[in-house]
N, C-alpha and C positions, 0 to 999 in steps of 0.2 A: 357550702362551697363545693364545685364539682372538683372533682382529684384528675390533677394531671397524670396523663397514660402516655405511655410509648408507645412510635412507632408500630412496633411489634404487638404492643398489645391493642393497637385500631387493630390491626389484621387479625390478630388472631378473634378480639370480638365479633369483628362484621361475619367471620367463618359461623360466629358462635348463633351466628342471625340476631343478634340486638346488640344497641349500645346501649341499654335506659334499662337501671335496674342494676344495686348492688351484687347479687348473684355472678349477674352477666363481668363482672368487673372479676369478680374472685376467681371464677374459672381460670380465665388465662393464667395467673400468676400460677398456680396447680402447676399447668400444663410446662409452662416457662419453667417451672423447677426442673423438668424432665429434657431441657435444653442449656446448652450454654454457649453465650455467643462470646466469640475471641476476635479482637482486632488484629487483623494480622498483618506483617509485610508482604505474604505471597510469596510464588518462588519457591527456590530450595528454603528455605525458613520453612515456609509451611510445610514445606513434604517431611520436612524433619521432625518438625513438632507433632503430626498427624501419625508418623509412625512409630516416634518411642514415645509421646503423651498420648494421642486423642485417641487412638484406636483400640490402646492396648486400656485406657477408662473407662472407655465406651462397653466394652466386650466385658467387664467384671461390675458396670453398675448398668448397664441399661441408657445412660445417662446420652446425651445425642450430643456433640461438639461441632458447633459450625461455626465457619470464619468471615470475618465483614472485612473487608480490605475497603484503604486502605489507612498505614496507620499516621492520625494526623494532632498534631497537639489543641491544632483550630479545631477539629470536629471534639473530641476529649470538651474541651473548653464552652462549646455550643451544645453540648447537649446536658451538662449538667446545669448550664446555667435555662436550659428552655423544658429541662427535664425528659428529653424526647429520646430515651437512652436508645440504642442502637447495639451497643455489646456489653457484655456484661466483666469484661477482661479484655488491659490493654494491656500492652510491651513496650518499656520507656526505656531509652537508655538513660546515662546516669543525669543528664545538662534535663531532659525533658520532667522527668522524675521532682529532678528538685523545682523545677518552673511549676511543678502541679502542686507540689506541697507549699511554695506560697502560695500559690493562688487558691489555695484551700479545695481543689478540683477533686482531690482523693478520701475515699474511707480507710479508717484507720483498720489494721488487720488485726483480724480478731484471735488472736493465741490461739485462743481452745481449738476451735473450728481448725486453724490452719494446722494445728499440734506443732507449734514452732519451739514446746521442748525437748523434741526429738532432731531438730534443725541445730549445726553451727551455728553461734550467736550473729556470726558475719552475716549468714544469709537475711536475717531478720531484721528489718525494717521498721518504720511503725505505720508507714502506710506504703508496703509493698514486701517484698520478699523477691530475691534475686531469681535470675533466672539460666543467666549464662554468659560467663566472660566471652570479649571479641578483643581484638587490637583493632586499631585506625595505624596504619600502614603506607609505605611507601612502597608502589607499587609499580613494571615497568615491563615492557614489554622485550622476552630476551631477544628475538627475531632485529629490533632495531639495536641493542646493545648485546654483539653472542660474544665481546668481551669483556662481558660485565656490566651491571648496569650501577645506577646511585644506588648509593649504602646509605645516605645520610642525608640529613632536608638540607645539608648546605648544599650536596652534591643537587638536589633538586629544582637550587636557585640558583645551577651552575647553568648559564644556558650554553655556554661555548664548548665547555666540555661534556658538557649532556644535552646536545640539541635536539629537538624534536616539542610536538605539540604535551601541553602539558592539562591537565584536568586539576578544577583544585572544588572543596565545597563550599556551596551557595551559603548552608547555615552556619553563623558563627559556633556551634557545635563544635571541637575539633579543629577551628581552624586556625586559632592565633600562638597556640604551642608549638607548632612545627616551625610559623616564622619566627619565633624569636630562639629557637635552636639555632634554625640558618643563620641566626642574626647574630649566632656568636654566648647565645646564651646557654650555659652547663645546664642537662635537665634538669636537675634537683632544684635549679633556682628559678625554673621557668614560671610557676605561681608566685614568688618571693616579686618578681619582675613585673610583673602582671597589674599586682597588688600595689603599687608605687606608682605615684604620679607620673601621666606621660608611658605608663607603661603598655596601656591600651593600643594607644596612639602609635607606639613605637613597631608594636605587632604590625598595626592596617598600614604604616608606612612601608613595611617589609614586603607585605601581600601585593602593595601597589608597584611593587617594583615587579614582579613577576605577573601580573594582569597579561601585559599585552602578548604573555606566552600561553595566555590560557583559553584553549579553543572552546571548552565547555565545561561549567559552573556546575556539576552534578548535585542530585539532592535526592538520590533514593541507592538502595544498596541494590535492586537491580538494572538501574541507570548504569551507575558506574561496572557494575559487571559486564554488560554490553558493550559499554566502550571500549574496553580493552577486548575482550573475544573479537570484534570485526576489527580492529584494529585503525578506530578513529583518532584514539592519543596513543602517545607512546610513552607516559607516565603518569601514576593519578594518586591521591591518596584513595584507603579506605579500607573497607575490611576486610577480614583476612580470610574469612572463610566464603565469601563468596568468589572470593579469588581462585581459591581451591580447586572450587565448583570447575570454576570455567577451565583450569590446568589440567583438571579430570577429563574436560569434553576434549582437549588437544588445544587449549589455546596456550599462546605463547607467552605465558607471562609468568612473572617472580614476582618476589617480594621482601623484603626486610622488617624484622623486630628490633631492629636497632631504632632507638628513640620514637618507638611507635607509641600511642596513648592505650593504655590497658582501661576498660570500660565494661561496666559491670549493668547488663541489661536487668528489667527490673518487671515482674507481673504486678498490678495494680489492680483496685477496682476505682472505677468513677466515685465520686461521693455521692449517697443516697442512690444507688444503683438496687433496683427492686429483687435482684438476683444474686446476692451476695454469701446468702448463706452454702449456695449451691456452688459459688466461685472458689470460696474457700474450705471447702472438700477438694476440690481440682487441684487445687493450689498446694496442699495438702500431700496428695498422693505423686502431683510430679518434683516436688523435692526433692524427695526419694531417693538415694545414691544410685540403685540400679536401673531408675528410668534418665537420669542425669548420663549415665554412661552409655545409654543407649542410644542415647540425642548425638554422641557424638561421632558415631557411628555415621552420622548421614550429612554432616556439617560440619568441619573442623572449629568450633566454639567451643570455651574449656566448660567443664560443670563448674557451679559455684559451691556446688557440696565436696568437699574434698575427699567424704569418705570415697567417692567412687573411683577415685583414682587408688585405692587400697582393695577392692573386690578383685583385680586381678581380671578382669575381659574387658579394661583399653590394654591393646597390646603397648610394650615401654615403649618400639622405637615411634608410633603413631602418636603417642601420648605427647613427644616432644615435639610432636606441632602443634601444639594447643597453646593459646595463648597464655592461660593460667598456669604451667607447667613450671616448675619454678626457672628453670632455664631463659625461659623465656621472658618472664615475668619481670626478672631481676635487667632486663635489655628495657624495658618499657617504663614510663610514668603514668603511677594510677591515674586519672582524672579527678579534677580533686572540684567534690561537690558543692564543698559548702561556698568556694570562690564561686562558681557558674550562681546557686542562689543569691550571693549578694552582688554579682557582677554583673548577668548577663542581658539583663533590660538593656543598659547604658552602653554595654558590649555592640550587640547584635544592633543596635541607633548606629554605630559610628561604621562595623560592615556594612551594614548596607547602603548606607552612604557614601562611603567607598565604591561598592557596585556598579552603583548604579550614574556616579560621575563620567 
């Protein structure tokens, strides 16, 4: 039986002048060890991770780190099942993460390789290893509210007191906790809610009540950062550190941790992914408390290694914009995993049904 090969490795054979002939197969995979492809978002994401991961790896093993944008749970999903890999490390946050572990899409992390007894038990997964706390946030432009804007997702589905165009996400991701806050529900019980008959339902009835205030459905973390820099909505959910971003360049926006969702991003390997041994050295070394603390230097994302908030170069008052920071932390509710794995098939059917009415 002939062995399925990837992408990558048709290219780099045909480089090698044959397809025909064991040898010519081995080569590549050599070669491939001396690269490693990362799925990435793009954007400030990637300038962040290239400058406290890829470059300072690259420069102490040799090893080459390139990024395939962009990051998609359908291609994850298509190419393990066609074997046709394309990167060798994806970035899930927590809803995507558990969707791969049913769907059996992920290899299990291998201890040794990753030396995850030198890792917090938290960060260790059994098929991933975290990568960096975010919030999902309420987000608003101060230039349309310079006396304040919403603190809270009721204040969000206030339209008469908070008029203006509003931005909400396409994927059920994130989306149905913030309406049932609006909707009068205490965070703590926002999965208790969830999890009860009619509770689903009760969320997408909430959403539909604020639809016709929402100019654009975003679905990427640099979507939503544009919309607010040009100033297309004047409130949106999302994350918190791309927001940052855009406040850095001069744009006019804020934001609140008040009842935001605390989300804990997650590095993976595809299952049967030919480059794993090499993923998990990578995986290995940005753990690391000091390259965690160095990532946040360029992104306000918290580390999930806690040690690094104990080395002492995140300065404390910067540190309390991090979402992980307990300050903060204690304002937000985790996302809670194991609800999205048994919920979010039946979930994401009734959104988007919703939508698309």
């Amino acid at each position: 039986m002939t062995p399925r090969i990837s992408r990558r490795g048709v290219l780099a054979l045909g480089a090698a002048g044959s397809l025909l002939g064991t040898p010519a197969i081995i080569r590549p995979a050599r070669a491939q060890a001396r690269t490693i492809y990362v799925n990435s978002y793009g954007g400030v994401w990637e300038t962040a991770w290239r400058k406290a991961f890829f470059d300072p790896y690259t420069a102490q093993t040799g090893v080459q780190i390139k990024t395939v944008p962009g990051v998609s749970f359908a291609k994850l999903k298509a190419q393990v099942q066609t074997r046709n890999f394309e990167w060798d490390l994806v970035n899930l946050g927590d809803v995507e993460y558990g969707q791969a572990v049913l769907e059996g899409l992920l290899d299990k992390v291998d201890k040794a390789a990753a030396k995850t007894d030198q890792l917090p038990p938290h960060m260790v997964r059994d098929y991933g290893i975290t990568s960096y706390s975010l919030g999902t946030n309420l987000v608003y432009r101060k230039d349309k509210f310079p006396n304040g804007g919403p603190q809270s997702w009721a204040d969000f589905w206030d339209v008469k007191k908070f008029p203006g165009k509003r931005s909400y996400r396409k994927g059920v991701a994130g989306a149905l906790e913030p309406a049932l806050m609006a909707d009068g529900v205490p965070a703590d019980k926002v999965y208790e809610v969830l999890s009860q008959p009619g509770g689903v339902e009760r969320a997408i009835k909430k959403i539909k009540e604020l639809k016709p205030h929402v100019a654009v459905w975003w679905t990427s973390g640099a979507q939503h950062a544009q919309l607010m820099k040009d100033g297309e909505v004047d409130m949106i959910t999302g994350w918190n550190g791309r927001f940052d971003v855009v406040a850095k360049d001069g744009g006019k926006v804020a934001y609140t941790y008040n009842q935001g969702l605390l989300d804990y991003d997650c590095f993976a390997i595809p299952k049967d992914a030919p480059n794993k041994a090499a993923a998990m050295k990578l995986l290995a070394e940005m753990s690391k408390p000091q390259y965690q603390a160095e990532f946040t230097k360029y992104i306000t994302y918290g580390p999930t290694n806690r040690k690094a908030y104990e080395l002492g170069t995140i300065d404390a008052a910067y540190a309390k914009k991090l979402p992980s920071s307990a300050e903060n932390a204690a304002k937000q509710i985790p996302i809670n995993l194991d609800w999205y794995i048994k919920n979010e098939a039946r979930a994401a059917e009734l959104y988007n049904n919703m939508l698309t009415e």
